[in-house]
Every structure is written in structure tokens, then in C-alpha cells.
PDB file of N, CA, C and O in Angstrom, chain B, residues numbered from 101:
ATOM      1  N   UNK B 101       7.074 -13.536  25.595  1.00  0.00           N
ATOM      2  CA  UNK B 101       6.892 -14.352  24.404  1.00  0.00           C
ATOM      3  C   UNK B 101       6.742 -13.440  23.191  1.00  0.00           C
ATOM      4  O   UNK B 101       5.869 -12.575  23.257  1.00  0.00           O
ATOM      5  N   UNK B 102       7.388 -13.518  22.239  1.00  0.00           N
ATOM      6  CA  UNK B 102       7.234 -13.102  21.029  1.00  0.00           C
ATOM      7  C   UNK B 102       6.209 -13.664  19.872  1.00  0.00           C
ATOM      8  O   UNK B 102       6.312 -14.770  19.340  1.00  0.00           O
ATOM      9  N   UNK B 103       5.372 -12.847  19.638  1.00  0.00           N
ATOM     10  CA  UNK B 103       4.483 -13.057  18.615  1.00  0.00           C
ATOM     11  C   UNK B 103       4.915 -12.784  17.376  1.00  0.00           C
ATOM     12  O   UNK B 103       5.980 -12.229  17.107  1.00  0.00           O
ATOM     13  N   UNK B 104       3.959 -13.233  16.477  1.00  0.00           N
ATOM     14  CA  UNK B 104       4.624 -13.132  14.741  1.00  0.00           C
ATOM     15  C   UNK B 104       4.910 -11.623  14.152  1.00  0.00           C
ATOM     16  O   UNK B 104       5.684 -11.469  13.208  1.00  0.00           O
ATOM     17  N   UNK B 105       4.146 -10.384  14.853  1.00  0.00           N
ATOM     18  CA  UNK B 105       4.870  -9.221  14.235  1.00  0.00           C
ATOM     19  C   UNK B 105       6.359  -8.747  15.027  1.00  0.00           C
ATOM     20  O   UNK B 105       7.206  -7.853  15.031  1.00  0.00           O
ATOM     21  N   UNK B 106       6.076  -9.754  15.534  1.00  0.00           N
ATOM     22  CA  UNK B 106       7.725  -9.545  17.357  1.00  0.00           C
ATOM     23  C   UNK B 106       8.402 -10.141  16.003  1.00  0.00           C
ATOM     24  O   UNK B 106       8.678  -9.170  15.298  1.00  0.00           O
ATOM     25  N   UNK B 107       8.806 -11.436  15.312  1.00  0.00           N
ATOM     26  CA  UNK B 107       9.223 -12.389  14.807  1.00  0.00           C
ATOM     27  C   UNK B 107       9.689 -11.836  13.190  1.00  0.00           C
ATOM     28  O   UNK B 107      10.321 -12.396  12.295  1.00  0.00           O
ATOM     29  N   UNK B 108       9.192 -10.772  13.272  1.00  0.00           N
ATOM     30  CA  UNK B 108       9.848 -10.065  11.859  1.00  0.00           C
ATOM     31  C   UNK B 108      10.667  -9.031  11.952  1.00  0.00           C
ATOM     32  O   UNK B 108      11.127  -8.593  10.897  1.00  0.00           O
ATOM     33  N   UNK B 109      10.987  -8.491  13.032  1.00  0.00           N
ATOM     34  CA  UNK B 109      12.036  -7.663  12.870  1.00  0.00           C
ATOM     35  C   UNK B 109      12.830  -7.711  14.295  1.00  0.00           C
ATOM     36  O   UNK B 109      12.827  -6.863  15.188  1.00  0.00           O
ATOM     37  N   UNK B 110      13.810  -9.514  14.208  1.00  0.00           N
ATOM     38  CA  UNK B 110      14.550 -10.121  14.889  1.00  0.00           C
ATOM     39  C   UNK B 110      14.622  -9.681  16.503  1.00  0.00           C
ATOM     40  O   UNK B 110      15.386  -9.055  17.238  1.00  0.00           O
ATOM     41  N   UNK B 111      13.335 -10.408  16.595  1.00  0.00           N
ATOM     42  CA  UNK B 111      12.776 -10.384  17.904  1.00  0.00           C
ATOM     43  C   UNK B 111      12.219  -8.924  18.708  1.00  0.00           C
ATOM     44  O   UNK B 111      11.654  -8.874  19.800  1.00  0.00           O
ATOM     45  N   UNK B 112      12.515  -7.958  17.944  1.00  0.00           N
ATOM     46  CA  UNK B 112      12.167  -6.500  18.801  1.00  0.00           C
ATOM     47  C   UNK B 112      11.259  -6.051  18.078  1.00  0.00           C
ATOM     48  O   UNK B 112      11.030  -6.102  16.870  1.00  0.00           O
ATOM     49  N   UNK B 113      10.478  -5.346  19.440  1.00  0.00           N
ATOM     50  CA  UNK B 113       9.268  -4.609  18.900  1.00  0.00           C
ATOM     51  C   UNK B 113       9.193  -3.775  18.229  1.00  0.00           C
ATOM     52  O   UNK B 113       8.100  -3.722  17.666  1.00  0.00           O
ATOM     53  N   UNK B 114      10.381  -2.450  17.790  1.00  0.00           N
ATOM     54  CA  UNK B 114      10.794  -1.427  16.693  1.00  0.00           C
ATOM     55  C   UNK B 114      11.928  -1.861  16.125  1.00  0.00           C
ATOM     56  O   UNK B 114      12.698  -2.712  16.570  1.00  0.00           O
ATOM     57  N   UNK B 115      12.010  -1.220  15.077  1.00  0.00           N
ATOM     58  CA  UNK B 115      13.199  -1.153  14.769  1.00  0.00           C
ATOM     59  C   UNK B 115      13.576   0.487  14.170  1.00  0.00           C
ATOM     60  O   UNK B 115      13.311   0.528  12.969  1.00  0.00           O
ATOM     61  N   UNK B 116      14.032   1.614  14.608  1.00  0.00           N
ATOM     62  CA  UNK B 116      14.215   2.654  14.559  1.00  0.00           C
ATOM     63  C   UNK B 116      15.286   2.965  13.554  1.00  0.00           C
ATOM     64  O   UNK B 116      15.747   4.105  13.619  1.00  0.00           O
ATOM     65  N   UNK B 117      15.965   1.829  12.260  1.00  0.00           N
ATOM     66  CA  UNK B 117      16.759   2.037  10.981  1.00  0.00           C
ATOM     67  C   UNK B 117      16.268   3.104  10.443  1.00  0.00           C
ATOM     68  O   UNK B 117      15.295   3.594  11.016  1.00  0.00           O
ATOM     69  N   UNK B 118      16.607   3.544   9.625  1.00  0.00           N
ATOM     70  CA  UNK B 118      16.099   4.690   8.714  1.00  0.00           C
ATOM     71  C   UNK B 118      15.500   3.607   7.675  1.00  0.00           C
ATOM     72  O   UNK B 118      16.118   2.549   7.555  1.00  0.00           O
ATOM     73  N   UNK B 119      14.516   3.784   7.041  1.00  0.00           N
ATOM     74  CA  UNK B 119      14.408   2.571   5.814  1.00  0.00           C
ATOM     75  C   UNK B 119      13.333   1.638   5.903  1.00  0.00           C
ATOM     76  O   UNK B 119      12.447   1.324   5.108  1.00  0.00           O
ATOM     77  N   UNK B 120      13.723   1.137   7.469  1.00  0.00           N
ATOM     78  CA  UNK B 120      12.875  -0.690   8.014  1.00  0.00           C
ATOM     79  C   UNK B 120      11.483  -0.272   8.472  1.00  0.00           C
ATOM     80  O   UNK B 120      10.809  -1.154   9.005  1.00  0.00           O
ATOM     81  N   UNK B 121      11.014   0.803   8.358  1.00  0.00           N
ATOM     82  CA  UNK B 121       9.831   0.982   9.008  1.00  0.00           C
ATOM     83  C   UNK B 121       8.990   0.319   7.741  1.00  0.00           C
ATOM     84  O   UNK B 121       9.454   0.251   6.603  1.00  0.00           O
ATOM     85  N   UNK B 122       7.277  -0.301   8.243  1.00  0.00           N
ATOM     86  CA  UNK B 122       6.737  -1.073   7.556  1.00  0.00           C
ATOM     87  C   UNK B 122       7.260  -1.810   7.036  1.00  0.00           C
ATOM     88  O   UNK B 122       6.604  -2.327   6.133  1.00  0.00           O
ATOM     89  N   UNK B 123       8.480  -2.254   7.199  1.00  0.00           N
ATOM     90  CA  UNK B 123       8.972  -3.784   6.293  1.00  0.00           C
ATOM     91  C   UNK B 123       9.424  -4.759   7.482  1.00  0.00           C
ATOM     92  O   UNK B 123       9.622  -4.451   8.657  1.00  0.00           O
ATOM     93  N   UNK B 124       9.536  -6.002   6.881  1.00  0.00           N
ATOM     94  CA  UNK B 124       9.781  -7.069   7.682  1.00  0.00           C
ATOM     95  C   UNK B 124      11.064  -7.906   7.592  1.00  0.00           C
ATOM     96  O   UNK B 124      11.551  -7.859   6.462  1.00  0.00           O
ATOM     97  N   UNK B 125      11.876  -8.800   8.633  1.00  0.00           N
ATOM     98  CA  UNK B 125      12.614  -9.234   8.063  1.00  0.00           C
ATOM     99  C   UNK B 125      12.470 -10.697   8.731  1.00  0.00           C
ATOM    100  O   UNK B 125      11.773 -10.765   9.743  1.00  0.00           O
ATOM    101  N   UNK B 126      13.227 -12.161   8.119  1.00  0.00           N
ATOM    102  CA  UNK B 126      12.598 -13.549   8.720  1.00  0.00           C
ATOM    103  C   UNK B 126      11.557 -13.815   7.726  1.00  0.00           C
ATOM    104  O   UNK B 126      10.883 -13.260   6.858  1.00  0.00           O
ATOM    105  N   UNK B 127      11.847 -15.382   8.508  1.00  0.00           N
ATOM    106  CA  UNK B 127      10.844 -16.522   7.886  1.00  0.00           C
ATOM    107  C   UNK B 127       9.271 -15.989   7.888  1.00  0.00           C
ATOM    108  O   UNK B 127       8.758 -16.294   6.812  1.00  0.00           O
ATOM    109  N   UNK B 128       8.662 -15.529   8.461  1.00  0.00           N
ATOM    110  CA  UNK B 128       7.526 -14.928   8.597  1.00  0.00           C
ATOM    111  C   UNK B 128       7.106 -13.778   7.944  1.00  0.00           C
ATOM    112  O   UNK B 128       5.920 -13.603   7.665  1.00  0.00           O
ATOM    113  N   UNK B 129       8.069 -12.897   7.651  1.00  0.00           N
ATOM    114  CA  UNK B 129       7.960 -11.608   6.795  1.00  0.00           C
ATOM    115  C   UNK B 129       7.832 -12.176   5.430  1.00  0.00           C
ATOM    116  O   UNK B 129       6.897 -11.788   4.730  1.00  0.00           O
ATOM    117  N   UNK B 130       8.617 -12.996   5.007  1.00  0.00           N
ATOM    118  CA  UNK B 130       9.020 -13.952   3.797  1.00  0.00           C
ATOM    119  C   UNK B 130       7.462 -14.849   3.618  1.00  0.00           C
ATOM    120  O   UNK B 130       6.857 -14.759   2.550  1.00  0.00           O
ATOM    121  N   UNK B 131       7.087 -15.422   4.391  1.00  0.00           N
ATOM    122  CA  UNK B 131       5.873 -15.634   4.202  1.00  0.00           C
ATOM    123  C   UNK B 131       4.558 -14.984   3.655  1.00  0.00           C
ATOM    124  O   UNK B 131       3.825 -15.200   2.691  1.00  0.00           O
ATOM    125  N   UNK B 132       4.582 -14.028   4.770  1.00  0.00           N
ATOM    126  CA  UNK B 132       3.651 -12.979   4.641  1.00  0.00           C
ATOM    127  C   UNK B 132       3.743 -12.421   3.081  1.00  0.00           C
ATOM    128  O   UNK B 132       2.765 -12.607   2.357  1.00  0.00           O
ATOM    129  N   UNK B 133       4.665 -11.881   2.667  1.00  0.00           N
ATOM    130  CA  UNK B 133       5.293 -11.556   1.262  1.00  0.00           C
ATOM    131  C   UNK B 133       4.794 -12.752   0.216  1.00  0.00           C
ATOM    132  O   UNK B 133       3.900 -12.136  -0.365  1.00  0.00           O
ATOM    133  N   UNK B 134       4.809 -13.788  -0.256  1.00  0.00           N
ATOM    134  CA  UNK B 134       4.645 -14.794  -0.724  1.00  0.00           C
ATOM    135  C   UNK B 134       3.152 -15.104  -0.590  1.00  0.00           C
ATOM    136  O   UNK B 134       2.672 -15.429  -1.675  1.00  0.00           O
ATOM    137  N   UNK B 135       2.222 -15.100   0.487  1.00  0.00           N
ATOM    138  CA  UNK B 135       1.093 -15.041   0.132  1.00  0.00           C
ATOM    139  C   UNK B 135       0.218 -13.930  -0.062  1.00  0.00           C
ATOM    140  O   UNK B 135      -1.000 -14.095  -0.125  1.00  0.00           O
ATOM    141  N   UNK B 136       0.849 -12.616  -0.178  1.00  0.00           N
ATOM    142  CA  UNK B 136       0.322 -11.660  -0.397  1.00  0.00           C
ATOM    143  C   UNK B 136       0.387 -11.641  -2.037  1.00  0.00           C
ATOM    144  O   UNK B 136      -0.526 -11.074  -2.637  1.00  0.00           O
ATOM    145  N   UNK B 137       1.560 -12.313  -2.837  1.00  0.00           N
ATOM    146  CA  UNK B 137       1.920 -12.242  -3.728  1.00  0.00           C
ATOM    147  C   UNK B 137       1.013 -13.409  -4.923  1.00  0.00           C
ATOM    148  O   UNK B 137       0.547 -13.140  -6.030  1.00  0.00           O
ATOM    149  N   UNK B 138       1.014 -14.427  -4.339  1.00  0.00           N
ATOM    150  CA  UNK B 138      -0.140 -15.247  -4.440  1.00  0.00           C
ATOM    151  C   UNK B 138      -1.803 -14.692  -4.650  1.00  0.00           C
ATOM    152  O   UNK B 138      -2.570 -14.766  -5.609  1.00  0.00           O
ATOM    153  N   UNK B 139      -1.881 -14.360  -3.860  1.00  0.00           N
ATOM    154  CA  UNK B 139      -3.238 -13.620  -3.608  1.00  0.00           C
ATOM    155  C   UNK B 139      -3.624 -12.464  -4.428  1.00  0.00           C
ATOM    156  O   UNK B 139      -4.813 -12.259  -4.670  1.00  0.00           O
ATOM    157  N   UNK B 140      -2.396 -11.450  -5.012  1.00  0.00           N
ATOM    158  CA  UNK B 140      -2.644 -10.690  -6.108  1.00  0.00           C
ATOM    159  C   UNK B 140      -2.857 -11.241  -7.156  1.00  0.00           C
ATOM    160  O   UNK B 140      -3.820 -10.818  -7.795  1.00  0.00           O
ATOM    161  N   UNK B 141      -1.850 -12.673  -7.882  1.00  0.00           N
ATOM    162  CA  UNK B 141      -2.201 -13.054  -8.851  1.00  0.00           C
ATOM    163  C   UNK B 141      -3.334 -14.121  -8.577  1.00  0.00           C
ATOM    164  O   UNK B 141      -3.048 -15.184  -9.129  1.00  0.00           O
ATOM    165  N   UNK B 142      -4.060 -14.146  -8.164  1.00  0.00           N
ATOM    166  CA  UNK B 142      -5.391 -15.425  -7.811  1.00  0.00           C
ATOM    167  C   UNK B 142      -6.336 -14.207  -8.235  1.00  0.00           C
ATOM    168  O   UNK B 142      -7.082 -14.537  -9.157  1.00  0.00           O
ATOM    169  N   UNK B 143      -6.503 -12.886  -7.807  1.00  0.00           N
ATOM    170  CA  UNK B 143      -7.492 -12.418  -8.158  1.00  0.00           C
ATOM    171  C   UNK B 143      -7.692 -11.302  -9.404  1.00  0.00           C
ATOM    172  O   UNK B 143      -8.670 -10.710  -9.863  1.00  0.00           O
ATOM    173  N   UNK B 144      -6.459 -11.322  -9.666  1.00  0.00           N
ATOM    174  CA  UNK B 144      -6.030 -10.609 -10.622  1.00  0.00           C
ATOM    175  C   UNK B 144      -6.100  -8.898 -10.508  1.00  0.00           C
ATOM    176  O   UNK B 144      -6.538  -8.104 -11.341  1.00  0.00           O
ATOM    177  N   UNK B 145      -5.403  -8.591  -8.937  1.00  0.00           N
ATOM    178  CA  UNK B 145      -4.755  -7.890  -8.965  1.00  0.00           C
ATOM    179  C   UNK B 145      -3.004  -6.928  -8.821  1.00  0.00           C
ATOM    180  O   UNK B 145      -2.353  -6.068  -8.227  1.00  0.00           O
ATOM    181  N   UNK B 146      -3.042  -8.105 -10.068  1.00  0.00           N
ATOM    182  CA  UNK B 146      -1.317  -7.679 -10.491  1.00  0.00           C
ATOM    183  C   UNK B 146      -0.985  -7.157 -12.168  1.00  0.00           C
ATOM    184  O   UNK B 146       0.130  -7.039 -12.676  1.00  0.00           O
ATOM    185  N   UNK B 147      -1.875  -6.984 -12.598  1.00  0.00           N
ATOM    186  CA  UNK B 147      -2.309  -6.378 -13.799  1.00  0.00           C
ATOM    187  C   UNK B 147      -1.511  -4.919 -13.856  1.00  0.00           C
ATOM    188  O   UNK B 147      -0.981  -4.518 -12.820  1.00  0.00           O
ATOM    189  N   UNK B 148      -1.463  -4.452 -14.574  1.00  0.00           N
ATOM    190  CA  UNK B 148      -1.102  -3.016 -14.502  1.00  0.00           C
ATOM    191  C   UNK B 148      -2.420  -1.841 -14.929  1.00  0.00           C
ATOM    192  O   UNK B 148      -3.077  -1.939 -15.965  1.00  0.00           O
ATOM    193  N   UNK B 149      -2.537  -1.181 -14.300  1.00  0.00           N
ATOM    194  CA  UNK B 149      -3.451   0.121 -14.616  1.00  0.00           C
ATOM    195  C   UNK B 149      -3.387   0.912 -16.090  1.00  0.00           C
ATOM    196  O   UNK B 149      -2.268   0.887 -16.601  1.00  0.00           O
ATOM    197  N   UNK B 150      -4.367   1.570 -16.802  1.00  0.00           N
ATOM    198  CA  UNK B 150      -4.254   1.787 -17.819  1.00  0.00           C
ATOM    199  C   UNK B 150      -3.388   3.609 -17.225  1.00  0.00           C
ATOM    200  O   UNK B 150      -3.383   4.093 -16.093  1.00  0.00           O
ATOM    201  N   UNK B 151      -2.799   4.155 -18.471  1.00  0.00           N
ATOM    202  CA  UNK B 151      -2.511   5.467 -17.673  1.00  0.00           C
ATOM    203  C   UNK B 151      -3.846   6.554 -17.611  1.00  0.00           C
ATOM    204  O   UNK B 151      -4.988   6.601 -18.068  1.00  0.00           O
ATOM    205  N   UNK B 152      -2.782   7.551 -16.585  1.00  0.00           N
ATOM    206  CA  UNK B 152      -4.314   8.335 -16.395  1.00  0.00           C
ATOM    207  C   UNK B 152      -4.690   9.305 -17.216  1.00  0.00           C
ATOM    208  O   UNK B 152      -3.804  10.113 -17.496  1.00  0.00           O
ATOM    209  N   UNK B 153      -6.009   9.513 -17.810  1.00  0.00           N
ATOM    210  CA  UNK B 153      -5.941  10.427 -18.722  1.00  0.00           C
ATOM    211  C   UNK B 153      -6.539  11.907 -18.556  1.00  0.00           C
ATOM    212  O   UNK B 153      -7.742  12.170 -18.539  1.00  0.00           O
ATOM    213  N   UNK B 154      -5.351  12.946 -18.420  1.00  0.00           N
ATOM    214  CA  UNK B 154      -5.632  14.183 -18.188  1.00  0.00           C
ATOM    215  C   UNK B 154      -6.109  15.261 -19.106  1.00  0.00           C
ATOM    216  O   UNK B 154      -5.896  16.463 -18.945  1.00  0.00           O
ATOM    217  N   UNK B 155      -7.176  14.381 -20.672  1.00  0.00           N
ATOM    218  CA  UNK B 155      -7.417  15.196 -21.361  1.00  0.00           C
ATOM    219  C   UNK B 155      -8.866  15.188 -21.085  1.00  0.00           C
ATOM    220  O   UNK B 155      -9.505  16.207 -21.347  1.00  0.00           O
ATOM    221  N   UNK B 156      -9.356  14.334 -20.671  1.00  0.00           N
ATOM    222  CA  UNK B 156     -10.586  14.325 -20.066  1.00  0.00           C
ATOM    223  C   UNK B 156     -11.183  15.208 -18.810  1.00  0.00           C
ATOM    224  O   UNK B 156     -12.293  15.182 -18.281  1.00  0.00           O
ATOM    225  N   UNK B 157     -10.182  15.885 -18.580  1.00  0.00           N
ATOM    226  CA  UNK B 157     -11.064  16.557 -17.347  1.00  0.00           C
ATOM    227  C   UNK B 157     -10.883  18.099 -17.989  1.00  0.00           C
ATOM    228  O   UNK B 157     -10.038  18.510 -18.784  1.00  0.00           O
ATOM    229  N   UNK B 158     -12.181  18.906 -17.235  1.00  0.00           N
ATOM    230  CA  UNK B 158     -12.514  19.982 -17.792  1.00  0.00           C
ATOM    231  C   UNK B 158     -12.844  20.757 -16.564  1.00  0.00           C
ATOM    232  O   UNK B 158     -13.672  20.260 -15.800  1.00  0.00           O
ATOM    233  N   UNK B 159     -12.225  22.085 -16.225  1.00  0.00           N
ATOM    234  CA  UNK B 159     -12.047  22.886 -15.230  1.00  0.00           C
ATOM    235  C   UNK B 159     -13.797  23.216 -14.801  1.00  0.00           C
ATOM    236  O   UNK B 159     -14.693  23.307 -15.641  1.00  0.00           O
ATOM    237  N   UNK B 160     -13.972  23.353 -13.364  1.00  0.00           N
ATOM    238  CA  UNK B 160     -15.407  23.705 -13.142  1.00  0.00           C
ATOM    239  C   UNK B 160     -15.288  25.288 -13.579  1.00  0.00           C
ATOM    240  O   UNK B 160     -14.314  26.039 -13.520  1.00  0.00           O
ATOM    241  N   UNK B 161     -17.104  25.606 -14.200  1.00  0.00           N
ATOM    242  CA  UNK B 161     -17.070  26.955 -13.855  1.00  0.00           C
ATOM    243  C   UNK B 161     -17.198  27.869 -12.953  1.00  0.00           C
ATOM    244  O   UNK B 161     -18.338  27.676 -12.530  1.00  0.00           O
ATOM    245  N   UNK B 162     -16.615  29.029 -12.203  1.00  0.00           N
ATOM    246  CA  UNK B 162     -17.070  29.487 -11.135  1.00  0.00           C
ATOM    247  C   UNK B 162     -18.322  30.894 -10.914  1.00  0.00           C
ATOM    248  O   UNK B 162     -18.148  32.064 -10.569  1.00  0.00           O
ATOM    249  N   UNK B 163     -19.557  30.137 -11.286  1.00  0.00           N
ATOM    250  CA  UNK B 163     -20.439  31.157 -11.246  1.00  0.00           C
ATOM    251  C   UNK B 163     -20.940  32.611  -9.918  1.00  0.00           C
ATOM    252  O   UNK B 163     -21.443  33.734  -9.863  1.00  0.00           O
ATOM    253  N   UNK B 164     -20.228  31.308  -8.892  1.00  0.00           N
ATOM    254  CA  UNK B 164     -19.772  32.274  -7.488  1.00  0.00           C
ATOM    255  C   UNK B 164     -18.862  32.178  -6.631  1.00  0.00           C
ATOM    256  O   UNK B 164     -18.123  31.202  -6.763  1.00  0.00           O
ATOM    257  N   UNK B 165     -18.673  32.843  -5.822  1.00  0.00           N
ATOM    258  CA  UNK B 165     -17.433  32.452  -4.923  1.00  0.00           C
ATOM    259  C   UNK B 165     -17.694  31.306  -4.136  1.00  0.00           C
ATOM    260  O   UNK B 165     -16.777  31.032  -3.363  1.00  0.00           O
ATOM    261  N   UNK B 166     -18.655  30.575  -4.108  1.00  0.00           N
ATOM    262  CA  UNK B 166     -19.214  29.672  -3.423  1.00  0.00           C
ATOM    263  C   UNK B 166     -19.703  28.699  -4.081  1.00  0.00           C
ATOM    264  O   UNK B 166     -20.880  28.922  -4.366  1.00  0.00           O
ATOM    265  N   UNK B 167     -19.122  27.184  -4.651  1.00  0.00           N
ATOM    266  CA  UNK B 167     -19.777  26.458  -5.903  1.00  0.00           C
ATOM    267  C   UNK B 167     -20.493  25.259  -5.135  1.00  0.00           C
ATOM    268  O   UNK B 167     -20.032  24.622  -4.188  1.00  0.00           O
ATOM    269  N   UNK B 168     -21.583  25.116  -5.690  1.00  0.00           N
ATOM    270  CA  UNK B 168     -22.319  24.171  -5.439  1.00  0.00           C
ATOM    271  C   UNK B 168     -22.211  22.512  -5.642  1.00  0.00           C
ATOM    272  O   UNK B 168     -21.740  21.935  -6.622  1.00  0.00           O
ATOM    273  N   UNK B 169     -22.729  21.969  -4.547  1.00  0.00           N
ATOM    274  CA  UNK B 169     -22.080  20.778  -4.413  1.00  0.00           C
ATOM    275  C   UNK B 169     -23.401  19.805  -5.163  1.00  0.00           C
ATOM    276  O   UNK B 169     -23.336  18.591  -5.357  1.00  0.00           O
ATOM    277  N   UNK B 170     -24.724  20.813  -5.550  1.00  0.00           N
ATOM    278  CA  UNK B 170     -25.794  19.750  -6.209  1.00  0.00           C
ATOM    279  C   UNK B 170     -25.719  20.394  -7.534  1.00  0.00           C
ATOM    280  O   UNK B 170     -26.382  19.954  -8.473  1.00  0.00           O
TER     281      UNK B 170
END
């Protein structure tokens, strides 16, 4: 019997494509997709990130060869 991760990539347990790994294909993959998609915008994570800002960081000093973690 095939279960629902059997049911996404047309009935077999791998699929060894170059590409298809972690993805799905079928009514069920299509699902899965759709309420995942749902669920980002319900909680509002589909927003975009601000960028990252690399003027803010400032190199540690190295007072020894060994820097302290307190």
C-alpha cells in the first residue's frame, strides 16, 4: 500500500532524477504546496526580510591566541 509520501513521486519510494530530490509531484504534493502557502500568508511569514547590514559589525579584538567566550 502506498502512503501519501509513496503518492508524490508516482507511486515510488525514490526517485533518483537529478533535480526531484525534496520535491514532489501529484495531487498531494500540490496540496501540501498550497497549504504551506496559505499558512505563510496567515501568519505573516511571506514578508520579505530587511537586507543584511554589514556595516554594523566590528572585528573582535585578539588580546590572545585564545579569546574568551565571557
Amino acid at each position: 500500500m502506498c502512503w501519501h509520501w509513496c503518492a508524490t513521486r508516482g507511486g515510488k519510494d525514490y526517485d533518483a532524477r537529478w533535480g526531484t530530490r525534496m520535491t514532489g509531484e501529484g495531487p498531494y504534493a500540490t496540496l501540501l504546496r498550497q497549504r504551506l502557502d496559505k499558512a505563510r500568508e496567515r501568519y505573516g511569514l511571506d514578508v520579505k526580510l530587511p537586507g543584511l547590514r554589514t556595516d554594523l559589525f566590528v572585528a573582535p579584538k585578539l588580546e590572545d591566541k585564545q579569546m574568551s567566550l565571557f
